[in-house]
VOPAGU-2260 file (C-alpha; in pm, 1 decimal, decimal comma):
REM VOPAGU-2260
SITE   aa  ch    i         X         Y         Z
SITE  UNK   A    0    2146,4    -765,7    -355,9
SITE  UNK   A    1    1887,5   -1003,1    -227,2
SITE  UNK   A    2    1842,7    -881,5     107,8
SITE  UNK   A    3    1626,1   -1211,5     218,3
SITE  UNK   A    4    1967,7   -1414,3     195,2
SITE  UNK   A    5    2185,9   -1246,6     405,6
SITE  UNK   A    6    2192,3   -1198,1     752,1
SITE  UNK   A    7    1973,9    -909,5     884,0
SITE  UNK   A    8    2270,0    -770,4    1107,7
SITE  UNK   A    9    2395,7    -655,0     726,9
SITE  UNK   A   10    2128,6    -487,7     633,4
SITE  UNK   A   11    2139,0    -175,7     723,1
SITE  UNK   A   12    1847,6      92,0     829,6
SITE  UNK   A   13    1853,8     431,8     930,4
SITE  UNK   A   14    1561,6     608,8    1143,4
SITE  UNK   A   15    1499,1     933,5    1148,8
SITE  UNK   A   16    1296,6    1093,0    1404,9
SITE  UNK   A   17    1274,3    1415,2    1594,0
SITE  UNK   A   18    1084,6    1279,6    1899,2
SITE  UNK   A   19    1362,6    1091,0    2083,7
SITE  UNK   A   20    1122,6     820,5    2257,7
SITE  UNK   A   21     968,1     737,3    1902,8
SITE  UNK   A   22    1317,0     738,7    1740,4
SITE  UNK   A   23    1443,3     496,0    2082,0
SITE  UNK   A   24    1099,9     273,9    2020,9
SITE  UNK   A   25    1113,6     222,2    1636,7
SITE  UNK   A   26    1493,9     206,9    1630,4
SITE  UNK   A   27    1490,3     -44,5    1956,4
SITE  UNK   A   28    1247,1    -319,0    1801,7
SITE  UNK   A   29    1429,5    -331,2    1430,9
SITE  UNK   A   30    1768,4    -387,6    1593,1
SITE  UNK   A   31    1641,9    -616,0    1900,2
SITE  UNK   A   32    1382,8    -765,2    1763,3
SITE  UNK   A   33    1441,6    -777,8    1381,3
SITE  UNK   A   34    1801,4    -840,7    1430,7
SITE  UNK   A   35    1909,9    -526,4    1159,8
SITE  UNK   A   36    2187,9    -319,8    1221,5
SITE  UNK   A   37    2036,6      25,4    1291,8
SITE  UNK   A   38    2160,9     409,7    1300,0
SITE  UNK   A   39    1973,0     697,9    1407,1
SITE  UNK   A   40    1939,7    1045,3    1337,2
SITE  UNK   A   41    1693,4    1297,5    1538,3
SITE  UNK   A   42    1646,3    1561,4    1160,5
SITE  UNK   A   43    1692,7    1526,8     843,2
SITE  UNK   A   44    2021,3    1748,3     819,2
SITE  UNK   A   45    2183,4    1516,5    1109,5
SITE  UNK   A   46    2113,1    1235,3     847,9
SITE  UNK   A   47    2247,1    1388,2     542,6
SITE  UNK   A   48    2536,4    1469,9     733,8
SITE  UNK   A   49    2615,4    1284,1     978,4
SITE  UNK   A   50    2448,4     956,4     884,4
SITE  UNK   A   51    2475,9     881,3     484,9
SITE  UNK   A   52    2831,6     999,0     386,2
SITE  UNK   A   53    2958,3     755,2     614,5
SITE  UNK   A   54    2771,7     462,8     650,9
SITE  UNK   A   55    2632,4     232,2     357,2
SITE  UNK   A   56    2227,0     252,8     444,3
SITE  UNK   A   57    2007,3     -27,1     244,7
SITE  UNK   A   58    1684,1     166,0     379,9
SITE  UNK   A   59    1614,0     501,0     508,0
SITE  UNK   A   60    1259,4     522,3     778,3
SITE  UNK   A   61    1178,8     881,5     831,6
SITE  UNK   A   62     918,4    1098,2    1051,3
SITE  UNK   A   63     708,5    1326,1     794,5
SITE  UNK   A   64     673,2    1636,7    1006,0
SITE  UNK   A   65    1029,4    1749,9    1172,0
SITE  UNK   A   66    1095,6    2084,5    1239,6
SITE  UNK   A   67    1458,4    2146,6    1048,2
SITE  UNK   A   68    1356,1    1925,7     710,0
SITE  UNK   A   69    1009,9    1739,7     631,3
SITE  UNK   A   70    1071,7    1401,0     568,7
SITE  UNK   A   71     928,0    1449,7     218,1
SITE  UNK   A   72    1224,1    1717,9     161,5
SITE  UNK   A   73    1479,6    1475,0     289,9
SITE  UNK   A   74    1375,0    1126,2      88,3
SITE  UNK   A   75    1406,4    1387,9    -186,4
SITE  UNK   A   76    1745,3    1465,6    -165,4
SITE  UNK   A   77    1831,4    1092,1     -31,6
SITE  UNK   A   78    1690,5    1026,5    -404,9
SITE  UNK   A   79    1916,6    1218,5    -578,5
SITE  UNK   A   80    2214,9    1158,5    -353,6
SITE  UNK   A   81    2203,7     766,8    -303,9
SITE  UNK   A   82    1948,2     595,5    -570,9
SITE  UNK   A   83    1973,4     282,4    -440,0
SITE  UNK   A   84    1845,2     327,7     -92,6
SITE  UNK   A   85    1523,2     226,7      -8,0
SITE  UNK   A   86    1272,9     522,2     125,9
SITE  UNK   A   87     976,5     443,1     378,2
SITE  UNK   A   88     827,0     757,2     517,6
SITE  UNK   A   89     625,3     737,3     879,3
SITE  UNK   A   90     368,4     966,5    1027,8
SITE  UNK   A   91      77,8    1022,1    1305,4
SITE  UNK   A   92     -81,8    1220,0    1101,2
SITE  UNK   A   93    -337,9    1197,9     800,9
SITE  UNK   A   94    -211,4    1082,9     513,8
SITE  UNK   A   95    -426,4    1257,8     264,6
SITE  UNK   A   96    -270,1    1562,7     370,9
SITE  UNK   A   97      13,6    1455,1     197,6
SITE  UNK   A   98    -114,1    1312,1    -113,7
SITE  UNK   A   99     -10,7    1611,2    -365,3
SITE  UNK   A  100     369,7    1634,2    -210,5
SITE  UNK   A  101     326,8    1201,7    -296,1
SITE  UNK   A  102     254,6    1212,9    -625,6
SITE  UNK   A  103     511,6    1536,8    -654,0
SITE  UNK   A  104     807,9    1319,5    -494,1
SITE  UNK   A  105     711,3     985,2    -621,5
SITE  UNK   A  106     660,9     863,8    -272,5
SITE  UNK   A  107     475,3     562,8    -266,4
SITE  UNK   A  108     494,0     425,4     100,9
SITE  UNK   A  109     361,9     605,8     428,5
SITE  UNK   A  110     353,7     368,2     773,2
SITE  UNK   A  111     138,4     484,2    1008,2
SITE  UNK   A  112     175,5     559,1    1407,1
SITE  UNK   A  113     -98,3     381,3    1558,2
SITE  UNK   A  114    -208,1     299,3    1905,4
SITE  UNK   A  115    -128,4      18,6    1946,0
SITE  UNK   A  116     150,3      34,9    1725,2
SITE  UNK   A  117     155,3    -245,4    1461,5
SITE  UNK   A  118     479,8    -357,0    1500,2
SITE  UNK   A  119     399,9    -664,3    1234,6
SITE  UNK   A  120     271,1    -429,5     959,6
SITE  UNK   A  121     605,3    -227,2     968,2
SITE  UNK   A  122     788,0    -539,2     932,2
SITE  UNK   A  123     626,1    -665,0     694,3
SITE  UNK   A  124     652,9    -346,9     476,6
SITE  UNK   A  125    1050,5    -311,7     528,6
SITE  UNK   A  126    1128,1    -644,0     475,1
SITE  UNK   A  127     910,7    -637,2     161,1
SITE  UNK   A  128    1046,9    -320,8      11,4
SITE  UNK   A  129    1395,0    -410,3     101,7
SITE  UNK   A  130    1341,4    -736,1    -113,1
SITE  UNK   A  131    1165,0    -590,4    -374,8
SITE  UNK   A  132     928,9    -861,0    -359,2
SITE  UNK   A  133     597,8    -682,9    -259,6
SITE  UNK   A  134     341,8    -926,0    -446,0
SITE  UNK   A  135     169,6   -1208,6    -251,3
SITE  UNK   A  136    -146,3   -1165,3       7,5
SITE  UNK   A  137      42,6   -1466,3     215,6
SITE  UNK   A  138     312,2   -1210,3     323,5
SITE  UNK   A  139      58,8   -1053,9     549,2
SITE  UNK   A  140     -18,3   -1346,1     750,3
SITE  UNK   A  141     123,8   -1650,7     937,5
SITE  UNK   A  142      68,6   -2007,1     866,1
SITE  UNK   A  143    -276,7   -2029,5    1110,6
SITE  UNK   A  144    -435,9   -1842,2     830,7
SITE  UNK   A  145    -719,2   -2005,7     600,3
SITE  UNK   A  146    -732,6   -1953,7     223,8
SITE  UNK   A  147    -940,3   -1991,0     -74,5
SITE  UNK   A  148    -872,4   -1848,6    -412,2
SITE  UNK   A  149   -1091,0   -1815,1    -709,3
SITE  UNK   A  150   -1089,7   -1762,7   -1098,3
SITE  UNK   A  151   -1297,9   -1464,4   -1243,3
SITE  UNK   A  152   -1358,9   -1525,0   -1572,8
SITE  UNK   A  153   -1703,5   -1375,7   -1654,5
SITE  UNK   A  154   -1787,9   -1080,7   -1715,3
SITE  UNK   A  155   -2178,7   -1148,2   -1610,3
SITE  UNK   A  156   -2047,9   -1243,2   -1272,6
SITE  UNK   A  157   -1874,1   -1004,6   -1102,9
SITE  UNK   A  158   -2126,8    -896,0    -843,9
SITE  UNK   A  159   -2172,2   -1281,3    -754,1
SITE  UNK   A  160   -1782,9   -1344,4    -760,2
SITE  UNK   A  161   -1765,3   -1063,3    -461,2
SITE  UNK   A  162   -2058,7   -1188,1    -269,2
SITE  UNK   A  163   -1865,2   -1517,5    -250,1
SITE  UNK   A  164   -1558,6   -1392,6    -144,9
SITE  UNK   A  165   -1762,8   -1209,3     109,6
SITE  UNK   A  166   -1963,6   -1514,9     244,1
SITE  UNK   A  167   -1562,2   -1709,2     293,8
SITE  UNK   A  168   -1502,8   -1470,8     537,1
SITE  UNK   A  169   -1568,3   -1502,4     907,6
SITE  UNK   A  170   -1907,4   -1205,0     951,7
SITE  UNK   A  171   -1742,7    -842,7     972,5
SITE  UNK   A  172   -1950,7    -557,5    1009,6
SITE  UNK   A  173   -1806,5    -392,2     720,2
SITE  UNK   A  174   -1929,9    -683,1     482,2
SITE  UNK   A  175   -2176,8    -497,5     312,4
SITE  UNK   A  176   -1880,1    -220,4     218,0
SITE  UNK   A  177   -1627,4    -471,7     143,2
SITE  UNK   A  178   -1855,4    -651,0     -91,2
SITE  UNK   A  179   -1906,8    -317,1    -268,5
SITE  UNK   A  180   -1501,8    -287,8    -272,1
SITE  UNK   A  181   -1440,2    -595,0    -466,6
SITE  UNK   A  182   -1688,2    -561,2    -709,8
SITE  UNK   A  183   -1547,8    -240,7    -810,4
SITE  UNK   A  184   -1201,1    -382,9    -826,1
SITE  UNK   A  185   -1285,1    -658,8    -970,6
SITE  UNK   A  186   -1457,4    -446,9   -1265,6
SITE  UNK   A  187   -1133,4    -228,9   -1288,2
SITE  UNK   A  188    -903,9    -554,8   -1314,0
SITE  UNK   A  189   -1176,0    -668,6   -1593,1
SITE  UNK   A  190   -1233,8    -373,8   -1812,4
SITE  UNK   A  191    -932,5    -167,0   -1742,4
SITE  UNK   A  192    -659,6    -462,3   -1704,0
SITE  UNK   A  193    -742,3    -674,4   -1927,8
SITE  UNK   A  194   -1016,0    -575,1   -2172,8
SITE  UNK   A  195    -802,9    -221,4   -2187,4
SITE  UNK   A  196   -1186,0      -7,3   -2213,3
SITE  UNK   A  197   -1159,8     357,8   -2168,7
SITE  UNK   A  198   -1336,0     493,6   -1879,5
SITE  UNK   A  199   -1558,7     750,6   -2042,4
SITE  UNK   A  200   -1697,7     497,4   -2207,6
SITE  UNK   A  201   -1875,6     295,7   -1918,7
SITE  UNK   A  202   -2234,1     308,3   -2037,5
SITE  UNK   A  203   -2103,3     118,3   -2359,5
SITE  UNK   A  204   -1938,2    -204,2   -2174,5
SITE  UNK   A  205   -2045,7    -515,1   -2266,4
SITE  UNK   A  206   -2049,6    -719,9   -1945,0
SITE  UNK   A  207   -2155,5   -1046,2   -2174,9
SITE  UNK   A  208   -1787,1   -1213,3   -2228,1
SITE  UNK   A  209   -1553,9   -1513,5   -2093,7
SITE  UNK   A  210   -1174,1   -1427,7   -2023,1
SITE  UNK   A  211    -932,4   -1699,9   -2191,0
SITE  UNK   A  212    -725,6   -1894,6   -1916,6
SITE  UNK   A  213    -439,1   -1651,9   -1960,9
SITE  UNK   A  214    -673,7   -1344,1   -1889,5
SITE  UNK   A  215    -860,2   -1472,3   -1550,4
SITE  UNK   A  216    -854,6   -1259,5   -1257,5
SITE  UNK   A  217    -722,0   -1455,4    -931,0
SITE  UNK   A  218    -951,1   -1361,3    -614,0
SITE  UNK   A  219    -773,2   -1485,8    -326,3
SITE  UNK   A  220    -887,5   -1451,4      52,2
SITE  UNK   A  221    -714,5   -1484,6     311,4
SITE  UNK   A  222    -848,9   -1458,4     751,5
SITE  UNK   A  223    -710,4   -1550,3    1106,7
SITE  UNK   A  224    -810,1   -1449,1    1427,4
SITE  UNK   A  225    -726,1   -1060,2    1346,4
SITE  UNK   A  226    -750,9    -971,8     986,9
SITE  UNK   A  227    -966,9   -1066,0     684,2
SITE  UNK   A  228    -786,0   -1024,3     343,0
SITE  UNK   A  229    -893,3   -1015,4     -45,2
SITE  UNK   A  230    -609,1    -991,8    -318,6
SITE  UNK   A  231    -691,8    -929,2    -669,7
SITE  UNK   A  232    -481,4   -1016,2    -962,9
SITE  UNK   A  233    -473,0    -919,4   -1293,8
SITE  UNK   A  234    -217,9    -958,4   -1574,1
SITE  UNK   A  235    -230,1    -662,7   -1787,2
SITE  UNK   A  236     -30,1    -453,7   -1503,5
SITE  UNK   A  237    -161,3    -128,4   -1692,2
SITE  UNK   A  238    -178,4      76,1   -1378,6
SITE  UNK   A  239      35,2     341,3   -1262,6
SITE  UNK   A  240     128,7     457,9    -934,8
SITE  UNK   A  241     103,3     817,3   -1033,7
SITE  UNK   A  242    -237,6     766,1   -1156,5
SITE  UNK   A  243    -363,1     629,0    -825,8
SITE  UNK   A  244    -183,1     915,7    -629,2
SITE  UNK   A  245    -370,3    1156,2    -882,7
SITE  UNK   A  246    -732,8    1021,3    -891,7
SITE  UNK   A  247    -716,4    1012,9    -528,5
SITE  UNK   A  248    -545,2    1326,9    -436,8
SITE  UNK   A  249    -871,5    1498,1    -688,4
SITE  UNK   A  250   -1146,8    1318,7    -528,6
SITE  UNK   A  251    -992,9    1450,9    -186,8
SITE  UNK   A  252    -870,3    1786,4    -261,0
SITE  UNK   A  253   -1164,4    2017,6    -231,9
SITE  UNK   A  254   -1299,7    2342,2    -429,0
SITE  UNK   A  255   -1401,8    2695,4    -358,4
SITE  UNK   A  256   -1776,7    2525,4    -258,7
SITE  UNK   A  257   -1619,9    2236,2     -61,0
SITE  UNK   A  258   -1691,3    1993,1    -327,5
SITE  UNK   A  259   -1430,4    1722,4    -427,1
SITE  UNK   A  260   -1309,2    1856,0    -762,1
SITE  UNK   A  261   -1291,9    1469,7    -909,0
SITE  UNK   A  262   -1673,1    1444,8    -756,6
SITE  UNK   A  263   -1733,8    1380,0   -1174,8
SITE  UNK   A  264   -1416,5    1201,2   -1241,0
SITE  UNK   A  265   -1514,3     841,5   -1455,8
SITE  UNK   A  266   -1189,2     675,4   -1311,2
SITE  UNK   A  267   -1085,8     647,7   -1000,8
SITE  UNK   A  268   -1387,7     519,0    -794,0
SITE  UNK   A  269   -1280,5     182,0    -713,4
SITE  UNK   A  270    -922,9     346,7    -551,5
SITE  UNK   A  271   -1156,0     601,0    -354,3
SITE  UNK   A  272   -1392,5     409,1    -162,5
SITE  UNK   A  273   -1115,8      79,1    -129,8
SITE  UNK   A  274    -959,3     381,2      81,9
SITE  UNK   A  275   -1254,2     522,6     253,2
SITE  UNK   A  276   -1366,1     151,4     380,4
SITE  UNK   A  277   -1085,1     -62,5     394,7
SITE  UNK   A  278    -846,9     -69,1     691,0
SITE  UNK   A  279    -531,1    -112,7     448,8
SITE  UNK   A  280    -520,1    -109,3      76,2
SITE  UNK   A  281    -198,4    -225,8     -90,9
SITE  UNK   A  282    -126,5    -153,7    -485,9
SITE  UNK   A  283     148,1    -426,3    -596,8
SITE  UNK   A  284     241,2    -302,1   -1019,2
SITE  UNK   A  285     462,6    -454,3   -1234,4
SITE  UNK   A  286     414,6    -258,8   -1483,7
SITE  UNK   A  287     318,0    -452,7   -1838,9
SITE  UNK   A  288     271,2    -805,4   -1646,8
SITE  UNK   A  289      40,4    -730,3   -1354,3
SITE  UNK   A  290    -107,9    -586,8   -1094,5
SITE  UNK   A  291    -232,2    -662,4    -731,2
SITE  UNK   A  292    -482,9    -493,1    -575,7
SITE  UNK   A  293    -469,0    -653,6    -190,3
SITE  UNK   A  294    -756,2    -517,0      69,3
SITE  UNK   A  295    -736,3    -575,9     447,1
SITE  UNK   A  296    -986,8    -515,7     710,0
SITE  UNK   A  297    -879,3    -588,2    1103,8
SITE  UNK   A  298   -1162,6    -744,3    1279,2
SITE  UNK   A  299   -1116,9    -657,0    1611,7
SITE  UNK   A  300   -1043,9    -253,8    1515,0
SITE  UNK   A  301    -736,1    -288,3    1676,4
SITE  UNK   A  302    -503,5     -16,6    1566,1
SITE  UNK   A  303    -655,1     327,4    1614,9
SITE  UNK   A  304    -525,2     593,4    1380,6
SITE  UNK   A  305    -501,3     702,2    1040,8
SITE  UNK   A  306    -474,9     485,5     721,8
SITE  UNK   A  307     -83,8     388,5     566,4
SITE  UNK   A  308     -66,1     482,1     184,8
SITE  UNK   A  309      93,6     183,2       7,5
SITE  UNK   A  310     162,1     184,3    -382,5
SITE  UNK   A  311     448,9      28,7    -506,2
SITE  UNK   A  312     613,8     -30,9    -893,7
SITE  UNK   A  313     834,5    -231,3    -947,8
């Protein structure tokens, strides 16, 4: 089904939620201000039975840490149960607490509680998952936004191609940091998406080439008022979402002499430090045809809290 044309009051979601003012609040702005026809359920065994057997749910939103079920334990069995319903898990709390039990479920989407809550991110995610149509920087902003797109095609140019994607952008005081974030991006679209190099092979690149046409990288970014936004494209879609879920989850998870245990990793890096400076990173893969790499940094530091995790495959 292509959710985008039919009415939203037949699309159906189901929110799960222990806290009864959170489920109320979430629940409240999907059906009143979304329009979506909307059931609730305060665990995750008043969803499996009360909830699922009897009503056909396109998407199911659920609270990470509830006492009877975790939400991780419920998507889980909403997997297994009914395949074709769409899984978005929410928390308050830090994601990379949860990136092992991620990669372990094949959960690829966290939303984030923050204060204020960002009512526009969350429908932006549903509407995209629900659609399966996650790919495009645009969906992120309205129509006062302003644009400029690029085509990365040397090799010999990649730190320059980042400082001019920088010096689009309205000043930020993470600049200096996002600059660094593109460049590495851009290199792992280059050598890993296209050229197909092997990463323990770095000091052996050749960084004096031209891509064909069919081979360029698109660099699009994207500002308004709130938000600045880079998207990077490539078309060899040889990422994986289990991958990214690993290489992070090692350069996070710690050893016996508090060290990161991927502190050597040679892939990896770009994924690590898009997450440690950027407000949101998004991972669009279609696996074999491309992949979409979009970073986005909120001027004003709006939204206080923890960072979302969203990968998606398609």
């Amino acid at each position: 089904m292509e959710y985008s044309d039919v009415d939203r009051k037949d699309i159906r979601l189901l929110v799960v939620d222990d806290e009864p003012e959170m489920l109320s609040f979430i629940a409240d702005f999907l059906a009143d201000m979304q329009g979506y026809t909307v059931h609730v359920a305060e665990s995750g065994p008043d969803a499996l039975e009360n909830i699922l057997p009897y009503h056909p749910i396109d998407m199911i939103i659920s609270d990470i840490n509830m006492p009877e079920m975790k939400g991780f334990e419920l998507l889980k069995i909403v997997k297994h149960r009914y395949p074709a319903v769409k899984r978005l898990l929410i928390t308050a709390y830090n994601i990379e607490d949860y990136l092992e039990l991620a990669l372990k479920q094949d959960v690829g989407n966290i939303f984030v509680k923050t204060v204020p809550f960002n009512f526009d991110e969350l429908s932006v995610v549903i509407q995209n998952l629900l659609n399966n149509d996650v790919f495009g920087i645009e969906k992120h902003f309205k129509s006062c936004a302003q644009s400029r797109r690029f085509r990365i095609t040397s090799g010999k140019q990649l730190q320059a191609d980042a400082h001019r994607a920088v010096e689009f952008l309205p000043h930020t005081h993470q600049a200096q940091k996002l600059e660094l974030v593109i460049f590495e991006i851009l290199t792992n679209a280059v050598f890993y998406g296209i050229r197909k190099e092997k990463p323990d092979c770095k000091e052996e690149w050749n960084y004096r080439f031209e891509l064909k046409d069919e081979e360029a990288i698109d660099l699009n970014v994207f500002f308004d008022p709130e938000k600045v936004a880079v998207s990077i494209i490539d078309n060899g879609g040889r990422l994986k979402k289990s991958d990214v879920l690993y290489w992070l989850s090692r350069q996070l998870t710690l050893d016996d002499d508090n060290v990161p245990i991927g502190l050597f990793d040679t892939h990896g890096r770009g994924f690590f430090i898009a997450r440690r400076y950027i407000d949101r990173v998004i991972i669009n893969i279609e696996r074999d045809k491309r992949t979409e790499i979009i970073l986005i940094h909120y001027i004003s530091q709006e939204y206080k809290g923890f960072k979302p995790l969203y990968i998606n495959e398609i």
